[in-house]
C-alpha positions in Angstrom: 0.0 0.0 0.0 1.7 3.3 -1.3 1.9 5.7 2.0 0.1 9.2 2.5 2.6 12.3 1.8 1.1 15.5 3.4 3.0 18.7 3.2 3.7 20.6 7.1 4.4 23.9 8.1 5.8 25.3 11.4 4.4 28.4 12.5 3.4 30.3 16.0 0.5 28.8 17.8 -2.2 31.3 18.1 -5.3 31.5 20.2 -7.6 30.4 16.9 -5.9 27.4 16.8 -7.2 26.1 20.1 -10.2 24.8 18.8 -8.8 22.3 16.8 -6.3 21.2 19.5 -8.6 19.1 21.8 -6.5 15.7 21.0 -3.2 17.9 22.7 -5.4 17.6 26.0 -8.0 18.2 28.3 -10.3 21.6 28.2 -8.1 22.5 31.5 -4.6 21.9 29.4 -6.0 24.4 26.5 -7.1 27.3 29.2 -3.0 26.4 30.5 -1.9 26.7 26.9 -3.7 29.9 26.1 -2.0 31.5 29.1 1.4 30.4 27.9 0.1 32.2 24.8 -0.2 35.5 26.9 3.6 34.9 27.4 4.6 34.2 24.0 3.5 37.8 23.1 6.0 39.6 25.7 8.5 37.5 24.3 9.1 35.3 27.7 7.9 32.1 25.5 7.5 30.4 21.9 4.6 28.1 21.3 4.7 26.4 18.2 2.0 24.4 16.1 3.1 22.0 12.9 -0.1 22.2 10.5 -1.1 20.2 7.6 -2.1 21.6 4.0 -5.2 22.7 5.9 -3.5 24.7 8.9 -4.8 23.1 11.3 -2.0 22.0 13.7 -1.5 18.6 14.1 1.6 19.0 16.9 2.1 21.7 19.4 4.7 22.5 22.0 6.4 25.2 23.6 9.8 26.6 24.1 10.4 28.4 28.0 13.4 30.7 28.0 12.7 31.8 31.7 12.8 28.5 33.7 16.4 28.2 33.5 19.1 31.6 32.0 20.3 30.8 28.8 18.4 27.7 27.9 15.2 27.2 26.1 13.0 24.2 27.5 10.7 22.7 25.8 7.5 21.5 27.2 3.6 20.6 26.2 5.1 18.9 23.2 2.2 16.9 21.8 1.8 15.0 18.6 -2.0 14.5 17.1 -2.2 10.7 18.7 -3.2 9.2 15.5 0.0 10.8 13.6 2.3 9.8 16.1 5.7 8.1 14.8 5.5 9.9 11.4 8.1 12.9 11.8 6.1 15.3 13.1 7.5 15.2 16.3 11.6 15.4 15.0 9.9 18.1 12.7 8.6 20.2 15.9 12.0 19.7 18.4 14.0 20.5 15.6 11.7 23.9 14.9 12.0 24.5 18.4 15.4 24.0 18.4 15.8 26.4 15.1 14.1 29.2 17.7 16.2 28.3 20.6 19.1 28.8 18.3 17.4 31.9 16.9 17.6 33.9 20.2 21.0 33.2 20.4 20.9 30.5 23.1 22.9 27.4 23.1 21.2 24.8 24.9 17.9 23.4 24.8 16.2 20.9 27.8 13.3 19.0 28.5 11.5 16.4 30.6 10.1 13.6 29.7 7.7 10.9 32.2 9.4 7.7 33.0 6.6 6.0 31.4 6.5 7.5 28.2 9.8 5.2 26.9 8.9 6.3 22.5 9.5 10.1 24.0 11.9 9.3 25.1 14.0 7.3 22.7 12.8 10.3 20.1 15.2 12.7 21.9 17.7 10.7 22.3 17.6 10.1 18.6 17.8 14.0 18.6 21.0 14.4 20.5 19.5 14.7 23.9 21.5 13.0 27.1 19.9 12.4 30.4 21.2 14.0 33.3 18.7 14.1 36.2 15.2 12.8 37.1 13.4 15.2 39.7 9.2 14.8 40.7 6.8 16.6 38.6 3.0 17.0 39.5 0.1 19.1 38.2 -3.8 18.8 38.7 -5.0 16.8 35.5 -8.5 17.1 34.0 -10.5 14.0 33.9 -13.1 13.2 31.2 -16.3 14.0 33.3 -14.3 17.3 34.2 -13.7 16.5 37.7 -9.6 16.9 38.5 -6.6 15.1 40.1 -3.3 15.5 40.9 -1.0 13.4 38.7 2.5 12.9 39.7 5.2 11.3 38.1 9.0 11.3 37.9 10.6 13.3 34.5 13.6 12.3 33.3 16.0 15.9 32.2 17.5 16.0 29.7 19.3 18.2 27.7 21.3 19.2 24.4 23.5 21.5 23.0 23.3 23.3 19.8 25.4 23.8 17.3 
């Protein structure tokens, strides 16, 4: 069976595009992302979006150059679930990365759950090393729209750029 090419574009997430975004997460995660948003105008953030033909984004994620002075972290990186091991997530990091770079930084980290093990192998195939794991919680919307805390242990990681 011949495969399915679609052309992508990277370009800044904006508050339009949150409407189509309800596989990156619950209704909770989108009010979190549209805040980030806020952020991205006064320059403290970059949140990207990969679209198809359509622009509609099918990956999102976002680059945080104030968690840590001269690094950009990148976090809420999310991959449409049924487009998941196609690219689109080497195509977003290495956008991010392209923006990092952009600013004039020279490292970029992350953190990635202990149970998400393809994440995981994705950055290392992008030149990311482990050096750390440190607790991470936040309060998680369920389905019915009632919330818990989920807490898990990240892996850090980082990389530096050429």
């Amino acid at each position: 069976m011949p495969g399915v090419m679609v052309e992508l574009s990277v370009r800044d997430l904006v508050r339009a595009d949150l409407a189509s975004c309800g596989w990156a997460g619950s209704e909770r995660h989108l009010v979190n992302v549209a805040q980030q948003l806020d952020r991205a105008r006064i320059g403290e953030v970059d949140y990207l979006a990969v679209c198809a033909a359509a622009d509609i984004p099918v990956a999102k994620g976002g680059i945080d150059y104030q968690v840590k002075e001269g690094v950009g972290t990148l976090w809420q990186l999310a991959v449409h679930p049924a487009l998941q091991s196609c690219g689109i997530g080497t195509l977003l990091v290495e956008a991010a990365e392209l923006r990092i770079r952009g600013r004039g930084l020279r490292h970029a980290e992350l953190g990635v759950e202990e149970d998400n093990p393809r994440a995981r192998a994705l950055y290392e195939r992008l030149g990311y090393v482990a050096y750390d794991c440190q607790p991470d919680a936040w309060e998680e919307q369920g389905p019915d729209g009632s919330l818990r805390r989920r807490e898990t242990v990240c892996t850090l990681m980082r990389k530096e750029l050429a």
